[in-house]
Chimera marker file (.cmm) of the C-alpha trace (Angstrom):
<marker_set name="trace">
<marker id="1" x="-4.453" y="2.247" z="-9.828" r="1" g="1" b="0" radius="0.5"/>
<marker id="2" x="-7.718" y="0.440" z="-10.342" r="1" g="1" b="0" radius="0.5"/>
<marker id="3" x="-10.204" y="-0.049" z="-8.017" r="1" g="1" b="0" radius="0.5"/>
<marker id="4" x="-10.045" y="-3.366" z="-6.798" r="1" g="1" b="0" radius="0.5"/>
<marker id="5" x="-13.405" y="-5.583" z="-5.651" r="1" g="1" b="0" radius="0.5"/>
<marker id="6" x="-14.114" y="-5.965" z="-1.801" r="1" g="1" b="0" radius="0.5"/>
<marker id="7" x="-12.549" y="-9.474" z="-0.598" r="1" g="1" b="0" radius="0.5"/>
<marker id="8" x="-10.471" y="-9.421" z="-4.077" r="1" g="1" b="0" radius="0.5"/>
<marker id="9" x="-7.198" y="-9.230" z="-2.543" r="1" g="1" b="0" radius="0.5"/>
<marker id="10" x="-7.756" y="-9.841" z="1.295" r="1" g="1" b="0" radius="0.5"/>
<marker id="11" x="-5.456" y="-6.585" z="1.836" r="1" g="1" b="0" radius="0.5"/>
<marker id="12" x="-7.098" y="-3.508" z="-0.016" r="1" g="1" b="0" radius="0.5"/>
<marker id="13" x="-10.871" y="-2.100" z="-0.623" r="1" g="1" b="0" radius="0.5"/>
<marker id="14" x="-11.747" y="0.007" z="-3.537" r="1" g="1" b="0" radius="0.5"/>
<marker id="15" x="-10.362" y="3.378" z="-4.237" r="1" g="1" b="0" radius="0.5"/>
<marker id="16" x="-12.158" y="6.327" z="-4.149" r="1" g="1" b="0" radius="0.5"/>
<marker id="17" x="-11.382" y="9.758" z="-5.005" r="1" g="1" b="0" radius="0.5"/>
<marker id="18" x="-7.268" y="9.155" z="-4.617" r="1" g="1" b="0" radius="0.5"/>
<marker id="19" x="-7.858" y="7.492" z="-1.738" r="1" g="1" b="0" radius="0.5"/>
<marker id="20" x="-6.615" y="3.261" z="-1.186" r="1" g="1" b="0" radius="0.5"/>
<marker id="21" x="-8.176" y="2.123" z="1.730" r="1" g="1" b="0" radius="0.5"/>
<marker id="22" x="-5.819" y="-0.626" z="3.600" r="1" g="1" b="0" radius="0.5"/>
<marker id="23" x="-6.366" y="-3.247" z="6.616" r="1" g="1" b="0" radius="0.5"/>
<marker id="24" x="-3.786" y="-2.511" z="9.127" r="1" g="1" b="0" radius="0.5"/>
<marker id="25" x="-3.198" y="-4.512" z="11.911" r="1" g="1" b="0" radius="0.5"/>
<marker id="26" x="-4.183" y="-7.667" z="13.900" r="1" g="1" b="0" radius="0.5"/>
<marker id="27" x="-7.606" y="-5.813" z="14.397" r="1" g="1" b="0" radius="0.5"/>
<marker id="28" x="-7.573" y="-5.018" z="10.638" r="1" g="1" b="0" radius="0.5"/>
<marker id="29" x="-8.607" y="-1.514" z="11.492" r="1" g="1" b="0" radius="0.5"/>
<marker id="30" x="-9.537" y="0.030" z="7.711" r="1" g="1" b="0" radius="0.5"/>
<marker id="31" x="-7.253" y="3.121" z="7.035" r="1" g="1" b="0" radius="0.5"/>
<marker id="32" x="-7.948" y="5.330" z="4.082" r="1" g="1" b="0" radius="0.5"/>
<marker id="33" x="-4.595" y="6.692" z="2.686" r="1" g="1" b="0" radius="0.5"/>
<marker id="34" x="-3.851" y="8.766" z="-0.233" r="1" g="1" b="0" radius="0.5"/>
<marker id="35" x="-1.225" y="8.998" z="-2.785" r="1" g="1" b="0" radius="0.5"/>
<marker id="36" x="-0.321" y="5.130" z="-2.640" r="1" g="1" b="0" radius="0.5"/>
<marker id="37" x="-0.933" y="5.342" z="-6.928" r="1" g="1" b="0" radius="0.5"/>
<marker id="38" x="1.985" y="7.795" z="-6.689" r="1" g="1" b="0" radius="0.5"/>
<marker id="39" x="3.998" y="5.802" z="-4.289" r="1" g="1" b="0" radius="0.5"/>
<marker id="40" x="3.774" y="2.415" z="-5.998" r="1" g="1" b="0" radius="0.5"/>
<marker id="41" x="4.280" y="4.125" z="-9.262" r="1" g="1" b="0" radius="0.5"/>
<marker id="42" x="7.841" y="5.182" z="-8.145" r="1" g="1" b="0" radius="0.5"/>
<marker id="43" x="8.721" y="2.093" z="-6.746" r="1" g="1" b="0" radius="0.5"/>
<marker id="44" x="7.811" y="0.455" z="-10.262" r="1" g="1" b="0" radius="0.5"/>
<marker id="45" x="9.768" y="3.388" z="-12.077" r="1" g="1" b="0" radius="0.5"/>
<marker id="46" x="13.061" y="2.055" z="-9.866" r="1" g="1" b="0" radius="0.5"/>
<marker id="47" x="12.029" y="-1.110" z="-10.596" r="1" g="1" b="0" radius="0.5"/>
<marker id="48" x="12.012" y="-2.304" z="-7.007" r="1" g="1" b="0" radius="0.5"/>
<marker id="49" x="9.985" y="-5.458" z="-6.245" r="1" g="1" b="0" radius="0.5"/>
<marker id="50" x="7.718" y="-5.747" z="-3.334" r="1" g="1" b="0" radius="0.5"/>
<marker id="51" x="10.325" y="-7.948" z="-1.155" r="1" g="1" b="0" radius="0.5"/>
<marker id="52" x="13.145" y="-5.463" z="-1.850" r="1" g="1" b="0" radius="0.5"/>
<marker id="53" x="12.046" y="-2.797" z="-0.772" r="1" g="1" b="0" radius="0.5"/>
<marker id="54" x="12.568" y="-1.857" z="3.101" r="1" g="1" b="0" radius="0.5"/>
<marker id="55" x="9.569" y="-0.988" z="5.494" r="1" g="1" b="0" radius="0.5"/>
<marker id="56" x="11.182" y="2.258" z="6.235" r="1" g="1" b="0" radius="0.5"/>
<marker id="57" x="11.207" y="2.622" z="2.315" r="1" g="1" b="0" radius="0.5"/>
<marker id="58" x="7.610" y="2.271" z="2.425" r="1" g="1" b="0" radius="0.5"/>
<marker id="59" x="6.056" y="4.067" z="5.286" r="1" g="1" b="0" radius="0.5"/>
<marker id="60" x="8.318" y="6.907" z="4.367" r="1" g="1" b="0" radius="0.5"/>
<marker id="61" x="7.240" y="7.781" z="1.490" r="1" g="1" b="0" radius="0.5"/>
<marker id="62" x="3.447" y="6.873" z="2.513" r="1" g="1" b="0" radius="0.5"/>
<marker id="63" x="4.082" y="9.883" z="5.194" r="1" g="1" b="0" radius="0.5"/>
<marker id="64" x="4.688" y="12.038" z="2.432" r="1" g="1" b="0" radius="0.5"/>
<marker id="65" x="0.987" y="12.064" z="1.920" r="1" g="1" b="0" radius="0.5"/>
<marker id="66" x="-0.719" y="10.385" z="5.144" r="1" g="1" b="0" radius="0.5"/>
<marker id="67" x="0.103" y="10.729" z="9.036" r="1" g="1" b="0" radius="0.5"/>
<marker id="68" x="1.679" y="7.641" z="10.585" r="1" g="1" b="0" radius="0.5"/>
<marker id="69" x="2.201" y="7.320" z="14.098" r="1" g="1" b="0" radius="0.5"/>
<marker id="70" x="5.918" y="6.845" z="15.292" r="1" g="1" b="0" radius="0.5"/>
<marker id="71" x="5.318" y="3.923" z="16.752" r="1" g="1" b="0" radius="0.5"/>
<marker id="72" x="8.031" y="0.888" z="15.748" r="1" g="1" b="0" radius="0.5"/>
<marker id="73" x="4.872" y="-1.606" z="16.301" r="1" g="1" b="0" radius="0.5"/>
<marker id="74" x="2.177" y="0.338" z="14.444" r="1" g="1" b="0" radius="0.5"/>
<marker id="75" x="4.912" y="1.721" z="11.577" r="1" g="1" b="0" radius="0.5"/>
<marker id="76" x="5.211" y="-1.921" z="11.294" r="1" g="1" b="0" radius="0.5"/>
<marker id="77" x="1.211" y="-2.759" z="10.775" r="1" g="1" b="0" radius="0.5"/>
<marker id="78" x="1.402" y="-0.389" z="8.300" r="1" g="1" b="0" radius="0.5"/>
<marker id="79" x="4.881" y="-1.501" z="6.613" r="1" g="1" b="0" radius="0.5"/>
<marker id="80" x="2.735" y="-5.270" z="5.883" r="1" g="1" b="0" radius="0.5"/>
<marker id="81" x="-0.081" y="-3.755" z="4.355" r="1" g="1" b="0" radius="0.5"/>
<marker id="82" x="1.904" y="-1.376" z="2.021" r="1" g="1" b="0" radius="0.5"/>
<marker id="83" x="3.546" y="-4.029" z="1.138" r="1" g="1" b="0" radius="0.5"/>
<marker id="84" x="0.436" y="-6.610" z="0.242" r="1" g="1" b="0" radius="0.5"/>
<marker id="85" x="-0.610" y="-3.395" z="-1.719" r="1" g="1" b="0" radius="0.5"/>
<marker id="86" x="2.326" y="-2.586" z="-3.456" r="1" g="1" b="0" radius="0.5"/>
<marker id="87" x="2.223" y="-6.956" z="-4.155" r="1" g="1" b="0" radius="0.5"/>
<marker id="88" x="-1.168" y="-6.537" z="-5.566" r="1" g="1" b="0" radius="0.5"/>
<marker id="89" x="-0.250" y="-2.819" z="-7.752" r="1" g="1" b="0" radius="0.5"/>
<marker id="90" x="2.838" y="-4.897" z="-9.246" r="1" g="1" b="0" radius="0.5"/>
<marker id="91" x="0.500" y="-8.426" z="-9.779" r="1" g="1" b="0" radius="0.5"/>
<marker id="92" x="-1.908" y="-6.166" z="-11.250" r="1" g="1" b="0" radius="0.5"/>
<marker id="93" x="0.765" y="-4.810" z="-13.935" r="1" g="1" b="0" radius="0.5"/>
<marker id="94" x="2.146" y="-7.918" z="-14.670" r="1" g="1" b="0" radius="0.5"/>
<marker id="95" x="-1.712" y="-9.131" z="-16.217" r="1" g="1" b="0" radius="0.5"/>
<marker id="96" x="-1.725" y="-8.534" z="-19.976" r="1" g="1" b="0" radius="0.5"/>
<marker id="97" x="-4.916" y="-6.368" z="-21.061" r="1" g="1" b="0" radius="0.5"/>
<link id1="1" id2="2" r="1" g="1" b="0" radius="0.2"/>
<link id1="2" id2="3" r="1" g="1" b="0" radius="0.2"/>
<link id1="3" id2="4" r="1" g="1" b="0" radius="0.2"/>
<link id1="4" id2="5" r="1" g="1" b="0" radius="0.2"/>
<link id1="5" id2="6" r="1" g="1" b="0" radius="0.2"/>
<link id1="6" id2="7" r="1" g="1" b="0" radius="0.2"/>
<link id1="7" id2="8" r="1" g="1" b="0" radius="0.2"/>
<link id1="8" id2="9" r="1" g="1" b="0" radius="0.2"/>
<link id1="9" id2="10" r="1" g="1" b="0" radius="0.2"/>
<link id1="10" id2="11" r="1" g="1" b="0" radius="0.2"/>
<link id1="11" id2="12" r="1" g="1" b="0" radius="0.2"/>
<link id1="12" id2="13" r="1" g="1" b="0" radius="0.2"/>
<link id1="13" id2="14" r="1" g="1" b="0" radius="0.2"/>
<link id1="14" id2="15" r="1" g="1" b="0" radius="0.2"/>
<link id1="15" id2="16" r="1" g="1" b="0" radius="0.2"/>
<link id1="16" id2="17" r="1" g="1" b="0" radius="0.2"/>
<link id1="17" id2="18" r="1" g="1" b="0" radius="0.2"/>
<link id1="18" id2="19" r="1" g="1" b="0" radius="0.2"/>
<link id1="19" id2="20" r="1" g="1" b="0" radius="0.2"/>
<link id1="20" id2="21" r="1" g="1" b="0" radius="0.2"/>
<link id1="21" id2="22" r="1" g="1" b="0" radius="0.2"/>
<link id1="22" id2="23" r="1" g="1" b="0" radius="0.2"/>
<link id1="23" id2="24" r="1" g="1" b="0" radius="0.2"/>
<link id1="24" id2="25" r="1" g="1" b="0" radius="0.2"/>
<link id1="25" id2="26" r="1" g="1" b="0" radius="0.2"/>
<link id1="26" id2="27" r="1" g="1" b="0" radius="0.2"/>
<link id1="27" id2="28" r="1" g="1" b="0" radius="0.2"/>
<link id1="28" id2="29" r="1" g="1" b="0" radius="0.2"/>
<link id1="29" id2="30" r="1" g="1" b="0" radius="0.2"/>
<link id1="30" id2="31" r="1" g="1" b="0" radius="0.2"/>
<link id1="31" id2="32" r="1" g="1" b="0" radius="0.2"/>
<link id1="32" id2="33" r="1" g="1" b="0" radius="0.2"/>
<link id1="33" id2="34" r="1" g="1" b="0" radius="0.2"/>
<link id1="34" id2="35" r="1" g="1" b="0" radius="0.2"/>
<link id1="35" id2="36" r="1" g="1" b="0" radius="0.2"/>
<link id1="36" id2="37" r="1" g="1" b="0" radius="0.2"/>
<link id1="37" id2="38" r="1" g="1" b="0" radius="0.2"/>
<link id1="38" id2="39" r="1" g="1" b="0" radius="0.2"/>
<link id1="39" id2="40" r="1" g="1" b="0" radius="0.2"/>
<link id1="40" id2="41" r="1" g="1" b="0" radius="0.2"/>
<link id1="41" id2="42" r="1" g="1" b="0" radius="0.2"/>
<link id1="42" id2="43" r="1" g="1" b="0" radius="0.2"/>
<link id1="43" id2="44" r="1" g="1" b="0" radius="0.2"/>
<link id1="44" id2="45" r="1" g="1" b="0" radius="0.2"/>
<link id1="45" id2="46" r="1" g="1" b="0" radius="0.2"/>
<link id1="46" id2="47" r="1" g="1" b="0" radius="0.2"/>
<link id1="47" id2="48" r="1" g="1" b="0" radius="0.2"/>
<link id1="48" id2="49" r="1" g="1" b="0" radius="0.2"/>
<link id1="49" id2="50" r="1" g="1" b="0" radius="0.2"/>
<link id1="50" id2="51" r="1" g="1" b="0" radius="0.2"/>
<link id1="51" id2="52" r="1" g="1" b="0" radius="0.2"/>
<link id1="52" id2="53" r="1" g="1" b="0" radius="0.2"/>
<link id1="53" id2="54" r="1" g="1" b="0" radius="0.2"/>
<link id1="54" id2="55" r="1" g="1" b="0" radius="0.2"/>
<link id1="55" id2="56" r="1" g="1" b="0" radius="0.2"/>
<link id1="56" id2="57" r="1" g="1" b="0" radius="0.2"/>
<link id1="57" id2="58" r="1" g="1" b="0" radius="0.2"/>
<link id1="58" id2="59" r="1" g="1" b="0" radius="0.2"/>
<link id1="59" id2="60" r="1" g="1" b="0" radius="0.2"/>
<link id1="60" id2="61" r="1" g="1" b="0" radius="0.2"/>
<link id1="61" id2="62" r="1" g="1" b="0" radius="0.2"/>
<link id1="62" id2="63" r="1" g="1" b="0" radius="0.2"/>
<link id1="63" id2="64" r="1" g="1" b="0" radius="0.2"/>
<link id1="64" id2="65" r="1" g="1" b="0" radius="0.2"/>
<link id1="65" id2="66" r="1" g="1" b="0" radius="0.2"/>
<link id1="66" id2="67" r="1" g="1" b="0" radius="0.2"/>
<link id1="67" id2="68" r="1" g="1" b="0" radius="0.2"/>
<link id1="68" id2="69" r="1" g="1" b="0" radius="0.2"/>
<link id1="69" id2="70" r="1" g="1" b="0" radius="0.2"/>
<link id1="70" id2="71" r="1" g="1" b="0" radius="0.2"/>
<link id1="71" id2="72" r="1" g="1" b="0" radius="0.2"/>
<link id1="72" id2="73" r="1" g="1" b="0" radius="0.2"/>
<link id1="73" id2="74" r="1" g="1" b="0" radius="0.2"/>
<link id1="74" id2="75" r="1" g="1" b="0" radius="0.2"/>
<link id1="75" id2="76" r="1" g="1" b="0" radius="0.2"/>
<link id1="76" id2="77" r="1" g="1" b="0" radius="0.2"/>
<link id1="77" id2="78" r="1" g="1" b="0" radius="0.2"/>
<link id1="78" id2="79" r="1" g="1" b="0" radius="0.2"/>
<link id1="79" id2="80" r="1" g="1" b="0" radius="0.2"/>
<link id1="80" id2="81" r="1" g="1" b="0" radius="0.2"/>
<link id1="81" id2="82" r="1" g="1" b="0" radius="0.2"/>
<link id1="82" id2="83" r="1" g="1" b="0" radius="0.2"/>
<link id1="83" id2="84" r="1" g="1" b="0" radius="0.2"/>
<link id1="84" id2="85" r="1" g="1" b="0" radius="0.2"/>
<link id1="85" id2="86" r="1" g="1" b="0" radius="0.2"/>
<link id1="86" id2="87" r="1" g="1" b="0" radius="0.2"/>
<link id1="87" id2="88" r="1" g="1" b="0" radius="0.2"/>
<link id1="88" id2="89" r="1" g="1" b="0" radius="0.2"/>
<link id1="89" id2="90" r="1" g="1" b="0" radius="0.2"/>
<link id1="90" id2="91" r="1" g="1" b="0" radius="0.2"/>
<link id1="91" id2="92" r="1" g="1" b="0" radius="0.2"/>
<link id1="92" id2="93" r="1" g="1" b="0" radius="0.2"/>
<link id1="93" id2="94" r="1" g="1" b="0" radius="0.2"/>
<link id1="94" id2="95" r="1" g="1" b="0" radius="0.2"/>
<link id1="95" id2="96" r="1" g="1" b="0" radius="0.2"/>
<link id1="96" id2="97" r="1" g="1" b="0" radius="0.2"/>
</marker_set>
């Protein structure tokens, strides 16, 4: 996954060392999280597209490599920025080189 500029997206700062870093929540608390390259690159394998797949889907398999609290409200926070990542990993394949 490619670093992506501050401000760029509205939803992600650069990555560094594995790591995506994320706004989550009405605060927009930044959240450094790793393996999201791994994560969005199975969702792409299975060819799921960022409004089909399920917020479970995607914190799940974000706790594979990052704490989450179980909280339905905060699980949530994080479910909508996953997901304006994963938008922005797919938009980003999509561009031709």
């Amino acid at each position: 996954m490619p670093p992506m500029l501050p401000g760029s997206d509205g939803c992600c700062l650069p990555t560094a060392d594995g790591i995506t870093y994320l706004k989550i929540g009405p605060q927009a608390h930044t959240i450094g999280m790793r393996g999201l390259d791994l994560v969005f690159q199975q969702l792409s394998l299975m060819q799921r597209n960022p409004s089909e797949v399920t917020d479970e889907e995607l914190v799940g398999m974000a706790r594979k490599f990052n704490w989450i609290p179980e909280k339905p409200a905060i699980e949530a926070d994080y479910a909508l920025a996953l997901r304006q990542a994963y938008a922005a990993y797919c938009a980003r394949l999509e561009k031709p080189t």
